[in-house]
FIKOLZA-1660 file (N, C-alpha, C; in steps of 0.1 Angstrom, whole numbers, plus 5000, padded with zeros to 4 digits):
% residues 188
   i   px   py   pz ch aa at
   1 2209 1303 1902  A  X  N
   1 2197 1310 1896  A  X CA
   1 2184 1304 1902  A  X  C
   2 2181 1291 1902  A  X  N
   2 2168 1286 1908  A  X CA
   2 2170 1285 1923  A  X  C
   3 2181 1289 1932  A  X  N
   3 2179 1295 1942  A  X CA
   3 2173 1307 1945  A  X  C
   4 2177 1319 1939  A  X  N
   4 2173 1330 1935  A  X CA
   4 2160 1331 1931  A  X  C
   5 2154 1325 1920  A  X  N
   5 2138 1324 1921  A  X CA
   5 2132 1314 1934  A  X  C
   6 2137 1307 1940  A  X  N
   6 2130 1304 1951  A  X CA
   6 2132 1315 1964  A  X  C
   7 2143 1325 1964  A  X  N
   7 2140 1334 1975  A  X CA
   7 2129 1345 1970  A  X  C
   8 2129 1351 1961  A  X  N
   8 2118 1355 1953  A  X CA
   8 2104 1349 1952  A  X  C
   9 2102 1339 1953  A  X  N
   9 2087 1336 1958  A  X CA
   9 2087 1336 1967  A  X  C
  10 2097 1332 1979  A  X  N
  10 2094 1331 1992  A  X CA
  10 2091 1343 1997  A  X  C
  11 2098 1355 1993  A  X  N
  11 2095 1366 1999  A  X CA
  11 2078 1370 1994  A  X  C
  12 2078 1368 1982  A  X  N
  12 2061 1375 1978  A  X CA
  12 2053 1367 1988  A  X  C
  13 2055 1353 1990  A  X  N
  13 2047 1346 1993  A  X CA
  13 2047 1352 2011  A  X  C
  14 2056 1355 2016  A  X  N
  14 2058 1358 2031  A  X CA
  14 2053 1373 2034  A  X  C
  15 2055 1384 2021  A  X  N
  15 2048 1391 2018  A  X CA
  15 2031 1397 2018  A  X  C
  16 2027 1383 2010  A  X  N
  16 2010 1380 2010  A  X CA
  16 2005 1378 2015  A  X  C
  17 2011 1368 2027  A  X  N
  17 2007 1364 2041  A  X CA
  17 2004 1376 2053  A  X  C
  18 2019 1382 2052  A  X  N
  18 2018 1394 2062  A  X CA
  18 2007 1406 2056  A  X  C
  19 2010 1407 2047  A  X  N
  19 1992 1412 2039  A  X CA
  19 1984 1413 2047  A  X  C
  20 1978 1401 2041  A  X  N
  20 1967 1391 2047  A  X CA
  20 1963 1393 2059  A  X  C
  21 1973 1396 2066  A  X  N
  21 1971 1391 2084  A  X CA
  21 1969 1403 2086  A  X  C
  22 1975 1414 2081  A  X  N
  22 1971 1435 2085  A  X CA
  22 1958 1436 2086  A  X  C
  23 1953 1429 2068  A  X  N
  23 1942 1436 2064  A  X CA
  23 1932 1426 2072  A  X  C
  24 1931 1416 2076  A  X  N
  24 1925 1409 2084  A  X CA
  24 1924 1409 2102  A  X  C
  25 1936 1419 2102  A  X  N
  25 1932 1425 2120  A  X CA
  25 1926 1440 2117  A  X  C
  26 1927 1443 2105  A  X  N
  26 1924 1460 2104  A  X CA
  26 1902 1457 2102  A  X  C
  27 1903 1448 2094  A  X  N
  27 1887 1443 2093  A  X CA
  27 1880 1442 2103  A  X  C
  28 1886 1428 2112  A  X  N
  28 1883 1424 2129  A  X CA
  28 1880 1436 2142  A  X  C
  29 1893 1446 2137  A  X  N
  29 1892 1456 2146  A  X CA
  29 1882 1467 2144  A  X  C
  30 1883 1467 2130  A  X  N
  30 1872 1485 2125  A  X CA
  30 1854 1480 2124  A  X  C
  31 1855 1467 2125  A  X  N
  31 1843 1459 2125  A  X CA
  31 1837 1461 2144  A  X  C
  32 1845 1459 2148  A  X  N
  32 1839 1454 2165  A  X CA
  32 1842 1466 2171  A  X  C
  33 1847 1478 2168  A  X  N
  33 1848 1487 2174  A  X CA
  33 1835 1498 2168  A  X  C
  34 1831 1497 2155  A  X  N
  34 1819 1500 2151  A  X CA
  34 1804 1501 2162  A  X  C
  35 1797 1494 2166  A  X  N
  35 1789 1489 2173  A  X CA
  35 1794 1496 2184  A  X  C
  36 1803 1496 2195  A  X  N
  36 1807 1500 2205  A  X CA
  36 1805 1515 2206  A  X  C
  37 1809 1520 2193  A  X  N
  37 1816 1536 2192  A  X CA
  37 1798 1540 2190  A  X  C
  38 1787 1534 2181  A  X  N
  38 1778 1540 2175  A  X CA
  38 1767 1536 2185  A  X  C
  39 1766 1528 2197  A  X  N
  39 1760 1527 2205  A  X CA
  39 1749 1510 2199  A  X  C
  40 1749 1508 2185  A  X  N
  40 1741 1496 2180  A  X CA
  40 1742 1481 2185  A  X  C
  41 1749 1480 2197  A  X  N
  41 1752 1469 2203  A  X CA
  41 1736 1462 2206  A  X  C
  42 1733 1469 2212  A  X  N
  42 1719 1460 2211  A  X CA
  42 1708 1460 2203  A  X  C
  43 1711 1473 2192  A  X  N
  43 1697 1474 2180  A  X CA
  43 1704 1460 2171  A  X  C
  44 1717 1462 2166  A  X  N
  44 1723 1455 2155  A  X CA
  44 1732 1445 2161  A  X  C
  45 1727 1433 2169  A  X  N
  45 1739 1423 2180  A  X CA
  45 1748 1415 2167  A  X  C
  46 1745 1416 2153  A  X  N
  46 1751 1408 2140  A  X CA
  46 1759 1413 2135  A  X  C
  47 1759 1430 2136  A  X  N
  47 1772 1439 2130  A  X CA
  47 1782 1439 2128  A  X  C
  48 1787 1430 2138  A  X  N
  48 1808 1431 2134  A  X CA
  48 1802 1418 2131  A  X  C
  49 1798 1408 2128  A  X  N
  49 1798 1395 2122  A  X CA
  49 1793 1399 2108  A  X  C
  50 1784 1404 2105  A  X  N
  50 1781 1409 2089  A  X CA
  50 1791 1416 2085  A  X  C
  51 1798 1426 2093  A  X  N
  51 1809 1436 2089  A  X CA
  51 1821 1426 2085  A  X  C
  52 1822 1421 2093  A  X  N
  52 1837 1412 2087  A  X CA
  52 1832 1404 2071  A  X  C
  53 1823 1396 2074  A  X  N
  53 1817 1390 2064  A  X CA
  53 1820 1395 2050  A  X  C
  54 1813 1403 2053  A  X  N
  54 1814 1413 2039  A  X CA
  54 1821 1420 2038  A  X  C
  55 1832 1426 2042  A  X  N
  55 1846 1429 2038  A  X CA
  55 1852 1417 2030  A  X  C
  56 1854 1410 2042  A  X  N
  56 1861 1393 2037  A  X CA
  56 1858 1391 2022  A  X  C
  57 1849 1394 2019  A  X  N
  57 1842 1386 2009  A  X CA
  57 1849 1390 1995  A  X  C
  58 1853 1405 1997  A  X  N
  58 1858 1414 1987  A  X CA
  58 1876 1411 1985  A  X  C
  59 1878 1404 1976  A  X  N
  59 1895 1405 1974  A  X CA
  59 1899 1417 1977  A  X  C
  60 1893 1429 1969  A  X  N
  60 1900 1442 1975  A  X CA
  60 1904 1445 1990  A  X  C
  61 1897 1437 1995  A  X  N
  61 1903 1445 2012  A  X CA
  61 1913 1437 2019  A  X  C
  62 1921 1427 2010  A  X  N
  62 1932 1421 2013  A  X CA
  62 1944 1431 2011  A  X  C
  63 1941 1442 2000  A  X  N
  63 1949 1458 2003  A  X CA
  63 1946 1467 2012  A  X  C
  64 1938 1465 2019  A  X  N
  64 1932 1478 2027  A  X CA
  64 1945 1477 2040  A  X  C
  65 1948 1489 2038  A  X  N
  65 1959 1490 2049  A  X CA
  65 1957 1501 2061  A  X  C
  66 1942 1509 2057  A  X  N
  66 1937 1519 2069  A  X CA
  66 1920 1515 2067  A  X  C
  67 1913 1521 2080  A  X  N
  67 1899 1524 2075  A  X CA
  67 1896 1529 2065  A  X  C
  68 1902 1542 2057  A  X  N
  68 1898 1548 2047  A  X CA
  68 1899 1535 2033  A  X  C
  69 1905 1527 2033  A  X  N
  69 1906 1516 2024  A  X CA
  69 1890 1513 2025  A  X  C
  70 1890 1504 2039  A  X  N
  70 1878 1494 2044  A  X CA
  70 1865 1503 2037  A  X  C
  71 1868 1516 2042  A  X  N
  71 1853 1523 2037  A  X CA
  71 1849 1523 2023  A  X  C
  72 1863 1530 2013  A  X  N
  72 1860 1522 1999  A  X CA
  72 1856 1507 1994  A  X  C
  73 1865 1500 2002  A  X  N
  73 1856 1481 2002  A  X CA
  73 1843 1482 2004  A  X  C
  74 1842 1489 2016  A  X  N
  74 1824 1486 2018  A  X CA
  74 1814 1493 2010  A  X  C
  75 1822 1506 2003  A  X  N
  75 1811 1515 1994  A  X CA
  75 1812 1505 1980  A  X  C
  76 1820 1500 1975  A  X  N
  76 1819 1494 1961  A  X CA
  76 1810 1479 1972  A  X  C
  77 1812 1473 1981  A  X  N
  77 1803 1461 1980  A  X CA
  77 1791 1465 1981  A  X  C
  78 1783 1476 1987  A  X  N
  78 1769 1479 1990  A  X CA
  78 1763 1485 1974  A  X  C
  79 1777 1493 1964  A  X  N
  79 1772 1493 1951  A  X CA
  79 1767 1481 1943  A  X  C
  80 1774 1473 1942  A  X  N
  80 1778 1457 1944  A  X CA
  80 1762 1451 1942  A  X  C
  81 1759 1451 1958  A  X  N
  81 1746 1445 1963  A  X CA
  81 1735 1448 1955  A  X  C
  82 1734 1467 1954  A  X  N
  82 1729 1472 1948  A  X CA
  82 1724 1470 1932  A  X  C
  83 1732 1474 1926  A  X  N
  83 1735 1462 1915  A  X CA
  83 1726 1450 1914  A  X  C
  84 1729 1441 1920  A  X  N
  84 1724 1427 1922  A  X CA
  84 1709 1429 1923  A  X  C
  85 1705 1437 1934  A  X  N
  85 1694 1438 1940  A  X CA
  85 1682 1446 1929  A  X  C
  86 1686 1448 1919  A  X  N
  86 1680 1458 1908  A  X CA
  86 1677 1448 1900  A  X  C
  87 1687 1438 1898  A  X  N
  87 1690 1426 1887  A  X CA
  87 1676 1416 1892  A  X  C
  88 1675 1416 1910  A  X  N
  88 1667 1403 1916  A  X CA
  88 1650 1409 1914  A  X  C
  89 1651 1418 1914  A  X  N
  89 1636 1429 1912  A  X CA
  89 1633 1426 1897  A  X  C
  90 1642 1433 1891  A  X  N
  90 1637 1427 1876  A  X CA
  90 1630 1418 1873  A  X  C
  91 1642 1405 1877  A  X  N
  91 1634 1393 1873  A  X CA
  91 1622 1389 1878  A  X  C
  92 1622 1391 1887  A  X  N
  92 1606 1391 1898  A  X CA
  92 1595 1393 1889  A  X  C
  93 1596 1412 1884  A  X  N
  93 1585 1416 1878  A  X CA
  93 1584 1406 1865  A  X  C
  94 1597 1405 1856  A  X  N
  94 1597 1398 1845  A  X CA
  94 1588 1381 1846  A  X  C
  95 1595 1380 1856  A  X  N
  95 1591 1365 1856  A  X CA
  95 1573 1363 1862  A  X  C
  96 1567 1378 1870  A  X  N
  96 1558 1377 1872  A  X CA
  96 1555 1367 1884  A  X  C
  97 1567 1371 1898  A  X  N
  97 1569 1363 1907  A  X CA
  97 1562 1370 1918  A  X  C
  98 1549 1379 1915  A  X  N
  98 1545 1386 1926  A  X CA
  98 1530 1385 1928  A  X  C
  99 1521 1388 1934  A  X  N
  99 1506 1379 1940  A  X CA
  99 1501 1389 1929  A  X  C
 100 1498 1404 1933  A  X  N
 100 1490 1411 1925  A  X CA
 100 1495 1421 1917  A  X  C
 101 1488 1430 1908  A  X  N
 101 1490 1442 1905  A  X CA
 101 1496 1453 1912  A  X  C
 102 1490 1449 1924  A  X  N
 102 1496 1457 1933  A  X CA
 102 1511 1455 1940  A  X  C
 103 1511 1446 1939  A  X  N
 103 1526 1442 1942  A  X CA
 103 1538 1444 1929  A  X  C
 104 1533 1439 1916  A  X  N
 104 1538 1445 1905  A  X CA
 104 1544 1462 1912  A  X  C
 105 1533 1468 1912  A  X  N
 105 1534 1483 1912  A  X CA
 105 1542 1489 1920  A  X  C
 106 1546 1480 1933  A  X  N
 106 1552 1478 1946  A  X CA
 106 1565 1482 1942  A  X  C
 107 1569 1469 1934  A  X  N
 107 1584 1467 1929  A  X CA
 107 1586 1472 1915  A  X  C
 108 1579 1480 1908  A  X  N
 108 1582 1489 1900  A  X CA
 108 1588 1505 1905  A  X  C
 109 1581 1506 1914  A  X  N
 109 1585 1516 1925  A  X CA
 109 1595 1516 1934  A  X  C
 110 1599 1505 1939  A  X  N
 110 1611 1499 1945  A  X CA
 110 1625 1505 1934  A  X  C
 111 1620 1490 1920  A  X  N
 111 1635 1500 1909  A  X CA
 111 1636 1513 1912  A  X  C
 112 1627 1522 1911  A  X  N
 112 1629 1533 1909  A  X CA
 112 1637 1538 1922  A  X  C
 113 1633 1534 1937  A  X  N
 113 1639 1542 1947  A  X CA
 113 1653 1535 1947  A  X  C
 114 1657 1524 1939  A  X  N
 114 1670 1515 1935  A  X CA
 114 1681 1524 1929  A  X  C
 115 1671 1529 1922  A  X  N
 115 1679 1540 1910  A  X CA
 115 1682 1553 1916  A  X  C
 116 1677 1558 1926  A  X  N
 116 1679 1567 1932  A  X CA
 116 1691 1568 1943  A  X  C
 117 1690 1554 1949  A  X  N
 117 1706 1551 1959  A  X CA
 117 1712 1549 1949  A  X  C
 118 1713 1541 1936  A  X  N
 118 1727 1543 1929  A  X CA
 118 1734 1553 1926  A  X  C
 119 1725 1567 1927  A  X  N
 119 1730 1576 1925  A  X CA
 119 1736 1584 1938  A  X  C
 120 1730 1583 1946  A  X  N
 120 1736 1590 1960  A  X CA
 120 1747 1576 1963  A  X  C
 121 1747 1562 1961  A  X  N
 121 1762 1556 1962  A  X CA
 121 1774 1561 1951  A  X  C
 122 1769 1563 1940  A  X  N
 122 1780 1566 1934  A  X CA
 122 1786 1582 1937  A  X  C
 123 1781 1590 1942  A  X  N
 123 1783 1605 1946  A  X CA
 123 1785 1600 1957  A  X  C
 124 1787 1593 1966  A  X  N
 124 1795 1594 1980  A  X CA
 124 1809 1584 1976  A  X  C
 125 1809 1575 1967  A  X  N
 125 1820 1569 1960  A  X CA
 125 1833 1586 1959  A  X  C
 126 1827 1590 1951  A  X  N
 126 1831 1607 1946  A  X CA
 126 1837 1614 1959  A  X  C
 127 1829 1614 1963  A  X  N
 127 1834 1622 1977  A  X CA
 127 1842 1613 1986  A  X  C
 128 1842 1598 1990  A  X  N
 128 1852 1595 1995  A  X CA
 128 1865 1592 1989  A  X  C
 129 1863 1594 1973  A  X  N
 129 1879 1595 1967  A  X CA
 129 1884 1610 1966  A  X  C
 130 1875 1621 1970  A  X  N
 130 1883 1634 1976  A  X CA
 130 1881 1635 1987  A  X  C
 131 1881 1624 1995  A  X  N
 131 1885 1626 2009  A  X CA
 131 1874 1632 2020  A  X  C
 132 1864 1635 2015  A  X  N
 132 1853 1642 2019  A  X CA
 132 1841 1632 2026  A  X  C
 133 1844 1628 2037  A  X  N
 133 1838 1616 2047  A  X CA
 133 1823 1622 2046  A  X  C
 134 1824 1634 2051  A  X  N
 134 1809 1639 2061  A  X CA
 134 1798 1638 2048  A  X  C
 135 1803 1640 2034  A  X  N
 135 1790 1642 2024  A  X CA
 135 1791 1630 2021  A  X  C
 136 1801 1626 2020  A  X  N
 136 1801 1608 2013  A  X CA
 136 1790 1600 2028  A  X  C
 137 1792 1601 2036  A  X  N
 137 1781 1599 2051  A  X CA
 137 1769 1604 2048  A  X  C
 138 1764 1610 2043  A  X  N
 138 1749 1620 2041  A  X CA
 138 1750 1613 2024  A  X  C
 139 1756 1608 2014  A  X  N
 139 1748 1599 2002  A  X CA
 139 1748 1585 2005  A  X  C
 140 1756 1582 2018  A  X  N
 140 1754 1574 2022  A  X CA
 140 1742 1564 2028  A  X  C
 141 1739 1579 2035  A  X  N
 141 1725 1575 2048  A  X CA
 141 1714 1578 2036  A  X  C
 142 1712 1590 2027  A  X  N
 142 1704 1587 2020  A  X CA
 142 1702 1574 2005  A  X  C
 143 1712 1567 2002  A  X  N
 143 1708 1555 1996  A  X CA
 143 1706 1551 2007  A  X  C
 144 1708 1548 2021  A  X  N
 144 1702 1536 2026  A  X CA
 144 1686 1535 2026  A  X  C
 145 1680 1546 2022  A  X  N
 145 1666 1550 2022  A  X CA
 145 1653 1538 2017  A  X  C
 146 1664 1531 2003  A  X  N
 146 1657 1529 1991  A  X CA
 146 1651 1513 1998  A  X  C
 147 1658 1511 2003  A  X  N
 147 1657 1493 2010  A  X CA
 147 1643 1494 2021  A  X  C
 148 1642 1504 2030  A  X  N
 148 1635 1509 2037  A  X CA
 148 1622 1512 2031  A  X  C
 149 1620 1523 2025  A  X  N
 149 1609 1529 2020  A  X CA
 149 1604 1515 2005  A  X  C
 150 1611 1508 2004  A  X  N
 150 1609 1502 1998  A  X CA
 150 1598 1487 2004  A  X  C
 151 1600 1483 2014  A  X  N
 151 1595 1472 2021  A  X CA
 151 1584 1482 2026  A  X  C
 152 1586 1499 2034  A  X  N
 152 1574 1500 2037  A  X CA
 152 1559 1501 2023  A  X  C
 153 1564 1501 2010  A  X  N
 153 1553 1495 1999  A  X CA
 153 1544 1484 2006  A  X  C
 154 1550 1474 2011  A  X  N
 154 1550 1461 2012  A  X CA
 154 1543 1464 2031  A  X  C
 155 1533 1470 2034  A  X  N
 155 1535 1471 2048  A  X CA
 155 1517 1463 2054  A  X  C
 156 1515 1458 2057  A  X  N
 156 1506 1456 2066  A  X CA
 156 1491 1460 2066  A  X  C
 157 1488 1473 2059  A  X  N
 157 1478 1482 2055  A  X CA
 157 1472 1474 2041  A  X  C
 158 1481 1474 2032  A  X  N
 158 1475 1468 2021  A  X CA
 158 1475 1450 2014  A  X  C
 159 1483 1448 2028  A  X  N
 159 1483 1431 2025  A  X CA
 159 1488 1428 2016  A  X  C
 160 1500 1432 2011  A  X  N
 160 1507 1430 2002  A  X CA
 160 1522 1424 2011  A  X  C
 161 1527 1416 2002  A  X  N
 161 1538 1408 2010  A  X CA
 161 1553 1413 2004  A  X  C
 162 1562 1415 2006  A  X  N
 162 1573 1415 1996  A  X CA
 162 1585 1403 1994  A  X  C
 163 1577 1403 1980  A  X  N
 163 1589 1390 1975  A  X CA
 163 1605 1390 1979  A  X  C
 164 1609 1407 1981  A  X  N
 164 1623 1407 1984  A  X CA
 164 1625 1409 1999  A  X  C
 165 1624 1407 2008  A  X  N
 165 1626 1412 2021  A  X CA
 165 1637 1413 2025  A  X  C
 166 1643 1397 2023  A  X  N
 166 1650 1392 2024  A  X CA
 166 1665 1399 2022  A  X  C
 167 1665 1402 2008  A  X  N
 167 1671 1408 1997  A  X CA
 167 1674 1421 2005  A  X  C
 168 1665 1431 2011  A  X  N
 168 1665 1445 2007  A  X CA
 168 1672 1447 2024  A  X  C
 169 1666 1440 2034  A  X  N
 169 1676 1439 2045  A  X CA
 169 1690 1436 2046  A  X  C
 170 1695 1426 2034  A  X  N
 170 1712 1425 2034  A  X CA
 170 1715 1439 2023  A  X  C
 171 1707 1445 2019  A  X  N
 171 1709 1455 2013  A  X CA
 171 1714 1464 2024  A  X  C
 172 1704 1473 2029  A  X  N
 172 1704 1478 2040  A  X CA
 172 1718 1476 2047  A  X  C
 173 1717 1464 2051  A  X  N
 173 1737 1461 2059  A  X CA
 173 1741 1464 2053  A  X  C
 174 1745 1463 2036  A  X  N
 174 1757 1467 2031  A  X CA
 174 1758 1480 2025  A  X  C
 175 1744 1484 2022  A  X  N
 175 1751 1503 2024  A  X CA
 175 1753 1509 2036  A  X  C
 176 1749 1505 2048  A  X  N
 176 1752 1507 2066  A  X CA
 176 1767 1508 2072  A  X  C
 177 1773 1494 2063  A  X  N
 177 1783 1494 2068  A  X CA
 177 1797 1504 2063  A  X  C
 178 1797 1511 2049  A  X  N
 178 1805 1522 2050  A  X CA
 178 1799 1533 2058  A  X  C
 179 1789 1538 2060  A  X  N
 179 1782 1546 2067  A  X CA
 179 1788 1548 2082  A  X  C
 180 1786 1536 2082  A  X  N
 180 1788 1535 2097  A  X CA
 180 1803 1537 2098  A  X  C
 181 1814 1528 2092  A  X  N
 181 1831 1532 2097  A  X CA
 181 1834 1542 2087  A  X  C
 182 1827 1555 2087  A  X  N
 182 1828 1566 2082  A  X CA
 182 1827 1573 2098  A  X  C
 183 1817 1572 2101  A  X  N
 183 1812 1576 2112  A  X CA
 183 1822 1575 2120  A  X  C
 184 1827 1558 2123  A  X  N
 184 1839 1556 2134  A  X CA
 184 1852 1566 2129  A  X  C
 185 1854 1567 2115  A  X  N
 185 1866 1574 2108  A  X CA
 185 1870 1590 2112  A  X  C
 186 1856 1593 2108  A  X  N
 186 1855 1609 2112  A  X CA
 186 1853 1614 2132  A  X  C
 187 1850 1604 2141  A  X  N
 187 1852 1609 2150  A  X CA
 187 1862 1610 2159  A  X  C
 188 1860 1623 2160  A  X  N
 188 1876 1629 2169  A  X CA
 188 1871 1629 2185  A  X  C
% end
């Protein structure tokens, strides 16, 4: 009998491994072939190194057994981010971590364009669980908007600084990156 439970773990365990090693050449590969296929080699030279990163990071994509997995990994991490990035704004305004009024006003406006990608992320969520790449790609590219139009608040003209910059550029990568191996998914 306790042979028997040791062939039984050994298999899960030899099992987990071989996992592991799929979902970790399918990451490496849909990651570095990204940049190549989208031409961003030299706008984005960090992309398969953020792209893996941020897969990795998600236990879910130790199941991912095609791209169409990876792209759900990367739409729940960039909701994820999202999420977070609403929570880091908050506190900001709360805590009164910004120079002026005007910057208050900045990142009051910011939530708001926040709230607007959670909605085009969760509607391309929708669409990539009916299979539907090309719309789930277009709520894609429009939440990526909010990170963007968000910093330009923060631009040059009114000398205003943004507390999140930081913040709203790893945003930006992580709604980019299902976007993008949507992109690699759907081309024939």
């Amino acid at each position: 009998m306790k042979m028997l439970m040791n062939l039984v773990a050994f298999v899960l365990l030899f099992n987990g491994c071989t996992a592991n090693k799929v979902a970790d050449a399918l990451i490496q590969k849909s990651c570095k072939e990204v940049p190549k296929f989208t031409g961003l080699v030299s706008q984005w030279p960090q992309f398969e190194k953020d792209c893996i990163a941020s897969l990795r990071e998600n236990p879910e994509s130790l199941k991912a057994r095609n791209i169409d997995d990876l792209i759900m990994v990367g739409a729940n991490n960039a909701m994820s981010n999202l999420t977070n990035m609403k929570r880091i704004v908050e506190k900001v305004i709360k805590e009164r971590k910004y120079k002026s009024s005007l910057s208050k006003k900045s990142l009051e406006d910011c939530l708001k364009l926040y709230s607007k990608s959670s909605h085009f992320l969760i509607s391309g969520l929708k669409y990539l669980k009916k299979g539907d790449f090309e719309k789930a790609e277009f709520e894609f590219q429009d939440a990526g908007k909010a990170p963007i139009f968000c910093e330009l608040k923060f631009n040059g003209d009114n000398q205003q600084i943004s507390p999140v910059k930081k913040e709203n550029n790893l945003l930006l990568i992580m709604i980019q990156i299902p976007e993008l191996l949507i992109m690699k998914a759907t081309w024939h």
